[in-house]
C-alpha positions as CSV (number, residue, x, y, z in Angstrom):
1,X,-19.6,-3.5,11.6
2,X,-17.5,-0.4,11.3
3,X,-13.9,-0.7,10.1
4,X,-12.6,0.3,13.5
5,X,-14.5,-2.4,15.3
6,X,-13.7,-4.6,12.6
7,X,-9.7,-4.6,13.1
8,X,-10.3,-4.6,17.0
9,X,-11.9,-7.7,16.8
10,X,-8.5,-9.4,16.0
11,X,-7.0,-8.4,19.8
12,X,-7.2,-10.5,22.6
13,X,-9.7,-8.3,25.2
14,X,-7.4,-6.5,27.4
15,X,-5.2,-5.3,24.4
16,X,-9.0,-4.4,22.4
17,X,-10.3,-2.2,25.8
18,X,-6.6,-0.3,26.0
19,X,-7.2,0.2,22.4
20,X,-10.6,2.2,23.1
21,X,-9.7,4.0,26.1
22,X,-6.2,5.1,24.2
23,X,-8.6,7.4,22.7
24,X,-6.7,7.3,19.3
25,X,-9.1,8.4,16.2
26,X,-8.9,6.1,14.0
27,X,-8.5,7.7,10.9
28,X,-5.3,9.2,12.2
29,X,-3.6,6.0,13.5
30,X,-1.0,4.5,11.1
31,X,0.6,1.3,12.6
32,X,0.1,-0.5,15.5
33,X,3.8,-2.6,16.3
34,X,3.8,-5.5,18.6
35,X,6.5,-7.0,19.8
36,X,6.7,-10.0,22.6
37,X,7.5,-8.5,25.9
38,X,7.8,-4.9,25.1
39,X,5.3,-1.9,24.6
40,X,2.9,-1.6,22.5
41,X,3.5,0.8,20.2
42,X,1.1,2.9,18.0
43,X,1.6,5.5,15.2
44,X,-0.2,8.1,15.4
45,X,0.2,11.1,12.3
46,X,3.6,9.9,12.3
47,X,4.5,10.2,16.4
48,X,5.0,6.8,18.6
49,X,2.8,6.5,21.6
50,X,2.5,3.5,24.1
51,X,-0.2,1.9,25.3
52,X,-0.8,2.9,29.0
53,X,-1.4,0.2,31.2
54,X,-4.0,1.5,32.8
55,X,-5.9,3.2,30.0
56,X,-5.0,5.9,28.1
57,X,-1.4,6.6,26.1
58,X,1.4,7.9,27.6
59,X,5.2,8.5,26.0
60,X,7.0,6.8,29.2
61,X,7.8,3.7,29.0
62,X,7.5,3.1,32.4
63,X,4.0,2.9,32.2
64,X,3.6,1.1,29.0
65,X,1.4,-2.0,28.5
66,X,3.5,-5.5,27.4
67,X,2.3,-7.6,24.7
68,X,2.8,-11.3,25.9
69,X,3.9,-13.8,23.4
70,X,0.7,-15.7,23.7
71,X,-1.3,-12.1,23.0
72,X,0.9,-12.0,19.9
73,X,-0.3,-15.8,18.9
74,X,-3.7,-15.4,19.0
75,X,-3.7,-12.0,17.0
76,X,-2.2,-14.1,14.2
77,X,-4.7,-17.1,14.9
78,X,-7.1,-14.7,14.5
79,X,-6.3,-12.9,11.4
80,X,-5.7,-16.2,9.6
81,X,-9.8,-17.2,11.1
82,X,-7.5,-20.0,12.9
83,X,-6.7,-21.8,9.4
84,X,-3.5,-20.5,9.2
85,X,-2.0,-23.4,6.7
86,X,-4.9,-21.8,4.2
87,X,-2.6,-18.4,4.1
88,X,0.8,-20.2,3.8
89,X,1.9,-18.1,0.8
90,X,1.3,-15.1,2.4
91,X,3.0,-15.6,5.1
92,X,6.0,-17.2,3.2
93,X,6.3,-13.4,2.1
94,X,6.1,-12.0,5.7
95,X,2.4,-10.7,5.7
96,X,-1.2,-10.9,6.1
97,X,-3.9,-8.9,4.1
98,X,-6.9,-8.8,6.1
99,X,-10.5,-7.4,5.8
100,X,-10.4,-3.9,4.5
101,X,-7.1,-3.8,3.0
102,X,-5.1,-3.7,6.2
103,X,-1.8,-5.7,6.5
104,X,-0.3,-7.3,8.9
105,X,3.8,-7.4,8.8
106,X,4.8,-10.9,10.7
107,X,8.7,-11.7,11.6
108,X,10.2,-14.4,13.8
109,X,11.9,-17.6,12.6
110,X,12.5,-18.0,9.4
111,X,11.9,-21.9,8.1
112,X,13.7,-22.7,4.8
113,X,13.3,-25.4,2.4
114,X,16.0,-25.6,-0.4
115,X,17.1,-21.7,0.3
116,X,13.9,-19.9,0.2
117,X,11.8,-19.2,2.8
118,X,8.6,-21.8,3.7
119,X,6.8,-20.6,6.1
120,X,7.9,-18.2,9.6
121,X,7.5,-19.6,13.4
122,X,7.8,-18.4,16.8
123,X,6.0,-15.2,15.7
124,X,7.6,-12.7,17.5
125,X,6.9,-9.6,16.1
126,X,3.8,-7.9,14.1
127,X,3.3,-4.6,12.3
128,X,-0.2,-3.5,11.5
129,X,-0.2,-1.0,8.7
130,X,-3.9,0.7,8.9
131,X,-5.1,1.1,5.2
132,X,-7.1,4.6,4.8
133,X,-8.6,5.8,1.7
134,X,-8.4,9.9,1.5
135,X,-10.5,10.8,-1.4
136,X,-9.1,13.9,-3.1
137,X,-5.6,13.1,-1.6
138,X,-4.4,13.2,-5.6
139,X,-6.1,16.2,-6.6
140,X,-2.9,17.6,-6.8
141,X,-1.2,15.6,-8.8
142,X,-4.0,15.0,-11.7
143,X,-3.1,18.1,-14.0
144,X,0.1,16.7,-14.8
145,X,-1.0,13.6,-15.8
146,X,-3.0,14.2,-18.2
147,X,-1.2,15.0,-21.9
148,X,-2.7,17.4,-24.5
149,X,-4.9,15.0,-26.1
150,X,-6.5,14.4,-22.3
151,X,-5.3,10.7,-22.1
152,X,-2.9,9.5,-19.4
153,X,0.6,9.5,-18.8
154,X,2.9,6.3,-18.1
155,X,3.5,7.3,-14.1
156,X,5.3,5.9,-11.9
157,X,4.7,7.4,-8.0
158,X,7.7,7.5,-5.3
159,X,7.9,7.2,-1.9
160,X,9.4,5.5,0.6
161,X,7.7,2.8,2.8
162,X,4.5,4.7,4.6
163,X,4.9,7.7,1.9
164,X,1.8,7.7,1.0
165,X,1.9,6.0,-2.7
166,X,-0.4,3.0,-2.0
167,X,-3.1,6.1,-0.3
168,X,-2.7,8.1,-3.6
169,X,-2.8,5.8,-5.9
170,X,-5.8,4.3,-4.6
171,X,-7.3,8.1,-5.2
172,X,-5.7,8.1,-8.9
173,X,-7.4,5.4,-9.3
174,X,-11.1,6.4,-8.1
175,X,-10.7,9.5,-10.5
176,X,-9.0,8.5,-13.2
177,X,-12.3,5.9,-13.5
178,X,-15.0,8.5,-12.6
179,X,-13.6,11.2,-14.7
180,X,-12.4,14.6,-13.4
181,X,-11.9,18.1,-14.2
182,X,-8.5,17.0,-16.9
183,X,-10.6,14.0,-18.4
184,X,-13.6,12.1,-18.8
185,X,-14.0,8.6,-17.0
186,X,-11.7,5.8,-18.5
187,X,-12.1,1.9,-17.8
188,X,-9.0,1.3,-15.3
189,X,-8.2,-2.1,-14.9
190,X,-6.5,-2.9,-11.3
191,X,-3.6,-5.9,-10.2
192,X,-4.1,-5.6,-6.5
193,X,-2.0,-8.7,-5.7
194,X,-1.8,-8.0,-1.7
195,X,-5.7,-6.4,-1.6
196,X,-4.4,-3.0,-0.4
197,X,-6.2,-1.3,-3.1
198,X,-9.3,-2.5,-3.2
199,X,-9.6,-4.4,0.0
200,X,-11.5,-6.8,-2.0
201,X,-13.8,-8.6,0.1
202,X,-15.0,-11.9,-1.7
203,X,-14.2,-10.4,-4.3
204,X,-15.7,-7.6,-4.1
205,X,-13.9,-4.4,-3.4
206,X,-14.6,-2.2,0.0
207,X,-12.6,0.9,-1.3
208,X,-14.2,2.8,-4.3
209,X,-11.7,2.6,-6.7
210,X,-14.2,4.6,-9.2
211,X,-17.6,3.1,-11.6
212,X,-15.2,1.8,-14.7
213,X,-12.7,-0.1,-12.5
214,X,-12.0,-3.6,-12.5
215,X,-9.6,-5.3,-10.0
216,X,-8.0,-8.5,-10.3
217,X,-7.4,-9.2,-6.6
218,X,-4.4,-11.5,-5.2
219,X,-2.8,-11.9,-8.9
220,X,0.7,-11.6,-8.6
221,X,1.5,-7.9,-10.9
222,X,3.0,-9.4,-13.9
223,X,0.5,-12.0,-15.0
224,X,-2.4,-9.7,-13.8
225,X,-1.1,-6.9,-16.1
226,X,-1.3,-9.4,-19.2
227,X,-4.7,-11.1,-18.0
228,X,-6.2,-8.1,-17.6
229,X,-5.0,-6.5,-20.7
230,X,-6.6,-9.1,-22.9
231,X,-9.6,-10.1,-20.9
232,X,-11.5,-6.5,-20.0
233,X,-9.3,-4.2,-22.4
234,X,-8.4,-1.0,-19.9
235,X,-7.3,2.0,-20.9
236,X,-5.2,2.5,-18.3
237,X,-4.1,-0.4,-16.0
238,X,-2.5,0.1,-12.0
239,X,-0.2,-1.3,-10.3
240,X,1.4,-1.1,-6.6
241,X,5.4,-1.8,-5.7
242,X,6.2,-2.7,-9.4
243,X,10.5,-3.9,-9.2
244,X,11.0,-7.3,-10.5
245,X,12.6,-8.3,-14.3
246,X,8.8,-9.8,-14.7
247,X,7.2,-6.7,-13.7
248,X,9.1,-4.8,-16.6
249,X,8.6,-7.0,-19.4
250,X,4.7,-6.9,-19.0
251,X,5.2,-3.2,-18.6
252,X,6.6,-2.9,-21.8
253,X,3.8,-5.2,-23.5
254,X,1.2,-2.5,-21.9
255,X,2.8,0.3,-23.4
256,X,3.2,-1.1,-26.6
257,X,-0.5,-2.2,-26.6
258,X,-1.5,1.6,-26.2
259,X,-2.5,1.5,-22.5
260,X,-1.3,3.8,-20.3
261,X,0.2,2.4,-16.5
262,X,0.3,4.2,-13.1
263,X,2.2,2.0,-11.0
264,X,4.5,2.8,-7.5
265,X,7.8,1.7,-6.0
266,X,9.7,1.9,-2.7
267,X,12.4,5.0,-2.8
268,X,13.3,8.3,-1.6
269,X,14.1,9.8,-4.9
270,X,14.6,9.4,-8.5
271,X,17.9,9.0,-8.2
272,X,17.1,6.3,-5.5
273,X,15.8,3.6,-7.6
274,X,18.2,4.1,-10.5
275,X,20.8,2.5,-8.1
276,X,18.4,-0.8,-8.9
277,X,19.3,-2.6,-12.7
278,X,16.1,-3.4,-13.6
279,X,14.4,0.2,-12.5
280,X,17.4,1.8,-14.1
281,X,16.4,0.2,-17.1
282,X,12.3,1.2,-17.7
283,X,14.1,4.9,-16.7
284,X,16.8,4.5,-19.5
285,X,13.7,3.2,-22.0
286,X,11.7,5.6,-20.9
287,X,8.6,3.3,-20.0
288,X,7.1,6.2,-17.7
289,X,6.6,10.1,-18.8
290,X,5.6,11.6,-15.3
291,X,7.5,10.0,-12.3
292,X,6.1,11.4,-8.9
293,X,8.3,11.6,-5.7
294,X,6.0,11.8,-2.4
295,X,6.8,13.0,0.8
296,X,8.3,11.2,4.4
297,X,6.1,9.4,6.9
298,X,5.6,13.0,8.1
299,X,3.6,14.3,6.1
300,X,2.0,10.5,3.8
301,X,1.2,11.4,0.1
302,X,2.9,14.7,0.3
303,X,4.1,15.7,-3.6
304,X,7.6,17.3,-3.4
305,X,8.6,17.0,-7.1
306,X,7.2,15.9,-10.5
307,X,9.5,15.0,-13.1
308,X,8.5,14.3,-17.3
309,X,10.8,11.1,-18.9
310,X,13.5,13.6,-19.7
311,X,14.3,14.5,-16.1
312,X,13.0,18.0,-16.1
313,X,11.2,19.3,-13.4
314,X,7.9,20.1,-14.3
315,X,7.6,24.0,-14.1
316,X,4.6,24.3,-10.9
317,X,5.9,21.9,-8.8
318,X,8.0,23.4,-6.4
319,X,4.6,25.2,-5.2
320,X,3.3,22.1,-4.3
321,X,6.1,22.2,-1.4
């Protein structure tokens, strides 16, 4: 079963057949939003269409097809293979990864239990982030990684949500492990605590994230960073949305330890995340020596600026533009 086919299996049927005869090539939709009572809404290269309810897609809302509460229920029954309680702490965090590295956004009511959230009911609203690999999306990017003595630089990758980071580094990744033109192949060891990455499948992961990669699949970053570090001794370890006081401590273990990081966060710009204490601080201790800001949700994975630990902007760059 193809990927496309796969996801489509989650809709109820008359969602699933407006879905085909929308036409919409699946390597070029993004997100699919769902919300109870109103259009359907899908992303497509970064431009909203509506489902048309009767076939096809159309920008008038007029015309739009309605997702019904109880079409928004059994999506979620679905994606949780109607054992729901087994993904409770996933959903705590407002999510479901599902089979090939595809996640599900969930809001509604929030239930609370001694201030933090348990567990979300009356689902009322779902965002379905489409996960694509682009092999050679990071081509780009690899001759500034890669030092004089051909090893790789601490890098941290920019962008804001649907930038492209998770796409890129997924690439890094694949090349970093199978060796490229800058550098032979390296063992790469991989924290994909949400299964974007490697869309690990029984453990086993559907994206090729490259021969000398191992992936440590729904670890949360911190504790995968240290496991993997003394249990399969990477050269270079990857992570995805890196932010939390944890996350920086078992950064700086890494680096001490002599293995390099690429890891990502949410923002818009350098500048952006030193507004945040902790990220203020691995920039102030220098932790990274390349940070990579990617483009809008117009143009996903786009690079507009690299920059080394000093702040310079690497000379090149702005022809990347």
């Amino acid at each position: 079963m193809g990927q496309e086919e796969q996801l489509y299996q989650l809709f109820p049927e008359k969602l699933k057949r407006l879905l085909v005869q929308a036409e919409i090539p699946f390597e070029s939709l993004q997100e699919l939003r769902l919300r109870a009572e109103e259009p359907v809404i899908a992303v497509v290269e970064s431009e909203e269409w509506y489902l048309q309810e009767g076939g096809g897609r159309t920008r008038q809302v007029k015309n739009a097809f309605r997702a019904g509460r109880r079409d928004l229920q059994e999506i979620l029954e679905r994606a949780g293979k109607y054992s729901l309680y087994a993904y409770e702490e996933e959903l705590r965090q407002g999510y479901l990864t599902l089979q090939g590295g595809h996640r599900m956004g969930i809001s509604g009511k929030a239930v609370l239990e001694q201030g933090t959230v348990r567990s979300i009911k009356y689902v009322s609203f779902l965002n379905l982030r489409i996960a694509h690999q682009k092999k050679g999306c990071a081509d780009q990017l690899l001759p500034f990684l890669y030092n004089r003595d051909g090893h790789i630089c601490q890098t941290l990758l920019i962008a804001p949500p649907g930038g492209g980071k998770t796409t890129v580094l997924r690439d890094l990744i694949r090349q970093v492990s199978d060796g490229n033109t800058y550098g032979r192949g390296v063992t790469v060891g991989v924290v994909d605590e949400r299964s974007e990455l490697g869309a690990c499948y029984m453990g086993t992961p559907q994206n090729d994230l490259g021969m000398r990669t191992d992936v440590l699949d729904c670890c949360p970053k911190a504790q995968g960073m240290l496991l993997l570090l003394r249990a399969m001794a990477p050269q270079v370890i990857a992570v995805d949305e890196i932010g939390s006081r944890k996350d920086l401590e078992a950064i700086e273990y890494v680096n001490h330890c002599g293995c390099s990081i690429i890891a990502t966060v949410h923002g818009a710009s350098v500048e952006d995340i030193k507004v945040r204490p902790v990220l203020r601080e691995m920039l102030q201790e220098r932790l990274f020596e390349r940070y990579v800001v990617l483009g809008s949700r117009k143009r996903p994975g786009e690079v507009l600026q690299i920059f080394d630990d000093r702040g310079t902007l690497l000379t090149g760059v702005r022809s990347l533009k």
